[in-house]
C-alpha positions, 0 to 999 in steps of 0.5 A, spaced: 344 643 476 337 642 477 336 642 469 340 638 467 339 633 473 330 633 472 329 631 477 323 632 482 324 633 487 330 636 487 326 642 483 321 642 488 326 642 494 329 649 490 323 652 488 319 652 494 327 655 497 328 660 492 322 663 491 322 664 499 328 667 499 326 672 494 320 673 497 324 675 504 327 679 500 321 684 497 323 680 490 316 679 488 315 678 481 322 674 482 320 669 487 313 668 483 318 666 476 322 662 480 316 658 482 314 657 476 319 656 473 323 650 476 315 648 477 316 639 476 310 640 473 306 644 469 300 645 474 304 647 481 304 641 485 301 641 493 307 644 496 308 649 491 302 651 491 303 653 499 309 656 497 304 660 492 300 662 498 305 664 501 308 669 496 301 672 496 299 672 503 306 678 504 303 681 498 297 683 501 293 678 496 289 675 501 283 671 497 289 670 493 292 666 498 287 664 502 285 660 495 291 657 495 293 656 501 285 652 502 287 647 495 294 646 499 291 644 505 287 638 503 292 635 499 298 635 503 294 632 509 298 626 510 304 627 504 308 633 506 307 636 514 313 641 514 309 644 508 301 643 511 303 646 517 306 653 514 301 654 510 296 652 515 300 658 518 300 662 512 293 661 511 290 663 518 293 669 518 290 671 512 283 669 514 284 672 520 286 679 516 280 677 512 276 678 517 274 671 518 276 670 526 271 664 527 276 660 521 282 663 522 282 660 528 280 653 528 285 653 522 290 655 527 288 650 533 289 644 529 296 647 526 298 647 533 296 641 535 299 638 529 306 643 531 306 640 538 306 634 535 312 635 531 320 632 533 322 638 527 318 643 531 323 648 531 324 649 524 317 653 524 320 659 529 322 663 523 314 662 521 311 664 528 316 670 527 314 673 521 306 671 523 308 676 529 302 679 529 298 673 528 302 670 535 300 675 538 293 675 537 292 669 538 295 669 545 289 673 547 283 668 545 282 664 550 281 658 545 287 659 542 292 662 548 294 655 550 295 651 545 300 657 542 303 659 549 305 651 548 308 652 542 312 658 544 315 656 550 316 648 547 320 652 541 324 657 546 326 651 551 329 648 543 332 654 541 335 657 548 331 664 547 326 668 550 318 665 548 316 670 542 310 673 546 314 674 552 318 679 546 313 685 546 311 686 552 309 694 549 306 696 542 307 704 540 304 707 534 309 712 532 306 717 526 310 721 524 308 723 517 304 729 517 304 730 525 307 728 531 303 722 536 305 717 539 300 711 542 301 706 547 296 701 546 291 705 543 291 712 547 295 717 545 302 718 550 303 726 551 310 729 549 314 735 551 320 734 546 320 734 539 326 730 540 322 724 543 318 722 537 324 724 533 329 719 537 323 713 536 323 714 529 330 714 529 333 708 533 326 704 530 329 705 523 337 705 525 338 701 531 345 699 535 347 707 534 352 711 539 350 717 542 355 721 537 352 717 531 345 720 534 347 727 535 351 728 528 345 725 525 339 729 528 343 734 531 349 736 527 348 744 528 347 743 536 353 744 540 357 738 543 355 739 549 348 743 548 346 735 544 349 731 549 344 735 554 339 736 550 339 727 548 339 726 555 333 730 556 329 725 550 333 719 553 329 722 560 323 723 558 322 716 554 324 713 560 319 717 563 313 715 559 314 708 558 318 706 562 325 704 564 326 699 558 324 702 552 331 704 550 338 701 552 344 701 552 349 695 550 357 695 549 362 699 552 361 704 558 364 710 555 361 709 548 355 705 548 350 704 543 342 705 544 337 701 541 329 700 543 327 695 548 327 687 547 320 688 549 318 694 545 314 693 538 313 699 534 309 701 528 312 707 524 308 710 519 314 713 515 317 705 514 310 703 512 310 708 508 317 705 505 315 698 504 309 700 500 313 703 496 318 699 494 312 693 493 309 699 489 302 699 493 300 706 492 293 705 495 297 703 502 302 708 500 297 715 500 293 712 507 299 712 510 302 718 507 298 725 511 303 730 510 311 730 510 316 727 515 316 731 523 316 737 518 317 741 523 324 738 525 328 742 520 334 742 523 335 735 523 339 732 517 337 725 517 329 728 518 330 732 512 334 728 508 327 721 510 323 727 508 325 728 502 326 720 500 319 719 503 315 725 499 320 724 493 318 716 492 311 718 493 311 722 487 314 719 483 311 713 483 304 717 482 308 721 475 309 714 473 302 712 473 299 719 471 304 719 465 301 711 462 295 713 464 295 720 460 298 716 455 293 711 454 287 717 454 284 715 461 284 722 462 279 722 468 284 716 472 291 722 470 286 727 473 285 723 480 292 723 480 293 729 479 290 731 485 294 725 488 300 728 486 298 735 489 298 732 495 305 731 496 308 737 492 302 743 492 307 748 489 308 744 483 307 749 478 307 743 472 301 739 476 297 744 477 297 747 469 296 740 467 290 738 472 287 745 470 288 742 462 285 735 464 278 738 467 277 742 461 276 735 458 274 730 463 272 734 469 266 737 472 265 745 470 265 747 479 272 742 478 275 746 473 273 753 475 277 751 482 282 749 480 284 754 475 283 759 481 288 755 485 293 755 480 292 762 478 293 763 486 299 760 486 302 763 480 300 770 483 
């Protein structure tokens, strides 16, 4: 319609909606097309431009997105406030990622002032939301803590909800990738059950499941009764450590379903680890990646069957770039990626024959004696 009808607005209003939602979607290159695209103009206008912004702030583009977030800024002052203050929002973020407190600070100060004064605030709770981490900050700087503590309570009475900060009353660290830890606001929570971080990584991944649903997943060679007693044996030591709402239970008596605490946050290495391959992020992909998922946890299906998705997804994406980078004669980057590759799957025969083959060409005398020994150990 909006080709036919080429108007403005109308191609702005849809622009600046479809490119979000692909966004949403994890469909980058999609939303920045469809921006352009149904762009009135061929220069982004200001609210594209934020929208732009954005686009860039998910992607980790952060001085991508802070340029057009700060050019936005200053023309939207005073023309368009739903689209000042999200990508004032958006901005803030990024210059708080950045490393600029000082600015993102101020920027989200007077974003706030500015929420606090609109009748529509409510249409920015999908923003805070998605800003969580943000939010959070912000509620421990003495400067901005009233301002957005404010807000949050402003947008729960509107919404009937609970206030967004009151959401994450815990913050876990579970790394899974390599090893089992788990950290409860910086300090390492010991744990007995091998089960227990297992059961973390799954409910995280896979909420509002039954407890049948848990034992065929990660128990399915465990008798009836032997998993049922052994899950209630995680489920104890769970309540145990961090208390007694870091799991609950919703839905009938007899078979209820089991998912974190309302006010538990947890960051999971392996879901990181999946996000940054579905964008692509290899860099991210291999400093999240320090070896396989709960290795030792062989006889879990669904923790061999993650497993194998992780290292798999790893290792394609990393022969992807090796084979362009062989292809168009940048011996030494295929080298480096080599090494890389080795890192998921050592015992690849073809790898370690084509690493020793790039460093007779591009590597080091020390570097090719080495890895000719490993391959020699390895076919020996």
């Amino acid at each position: 319609m909006i080709h036919d009808l080429q108007d403005y607005e109308l191609r702005s209003w849809t622009a600046i909606r479809l490119a979000d939602l692909y966004s949403l979607q994890g469909k980058h290159s999609k939303a920045l097309e469809a921006l352009h695209d149904l762009s009135p103009t061929p220069e982004l206008p200001p609210a594209l431009l934020a929208t732009r912004g954005i686009l860039m702030r998910r992607r980790g583009h952060l001085s991508l997105a802070i340029q057009d977030s700060q050019a936005a800024v200053d023309e939207l002052r005073g023309k368009d406030t739903r689209m000042l203050l999200r990508s004032q929002l958006h901005l803030s973020d990024a210059l708080r990622r950045s490393g600029d407190e000082a600015e993102s600070g101020r920027v989200l100060r007077e974003a706030l002032t500015l929420l606090m004064q609109d009748r529509q605030r409510g249409a920015y709770k999908a923003d805070l939301e998605e800003l969580r981490e943000l939010t959070q900050h912000a509620m421990l700087d003495p400067d901005s803590a009233p301002y957005m503590e404010a807000v949050l309570d402003q947008l729960a009475i509107l919404t009937n909800t609970q206030p967004i900060y009151e959401d994450t009353l815990m913050h876990l660290q579970v790394f899974t990738l390599g090893r089992a830890v788990v950290m409860q606001d910086g300090e390492e929570v010991q744990l007995t059950l091998q089960g227990s971080a297992l059961t973390l990584a799954y409910l995280t991944l896979h909420p509002n499941r039954t407890r049948a649903e848990i034992q065929a997943d990660l128990y399915p060679d465990k008798e009836p009764e032997t998993g049922a007693s052994y899950f209630r044996s995680v489920f104890r030591e769970l309540r145990q450590k961090f208390g007694q709402h870091i799991l609950i239970m919703e839905g009938p008596h007899k078979q209820p379903r089991y998912r974190m605490g309302r006010g538990v946050h947890v960051d999971l290495d392996a879901k990181e680890l999946q996000e940054a391959l579905r964008r692509g992020e290899v860099a991210r992909a291999l400093a999240l990646y320090r070896g396989p998922f709960l290795q030792s946890m062989n006889e879990s299906e669904w923790a061999n069957a993650l497993r194998d998705e992780l290292s798999t997804g790893l290792g394609l994406e990393l022969r992807g770039r090796l084979d362009r980078a062989v292809a168009a004669g940048d011996l030494k980057r295929g080298l480096l990626l080599c090494n890389q590759y080795l890192r998921v799957d050592p015992l690849d025969q073809e790898m370690l024959e084509l690493r020793v083959e790039l460093a007779r060409k591009v590597g080091a005398p020390h570097e090719l004696a080495r890895y000719m020994v490993e391959l020699q150990r390895f076919l020996n």
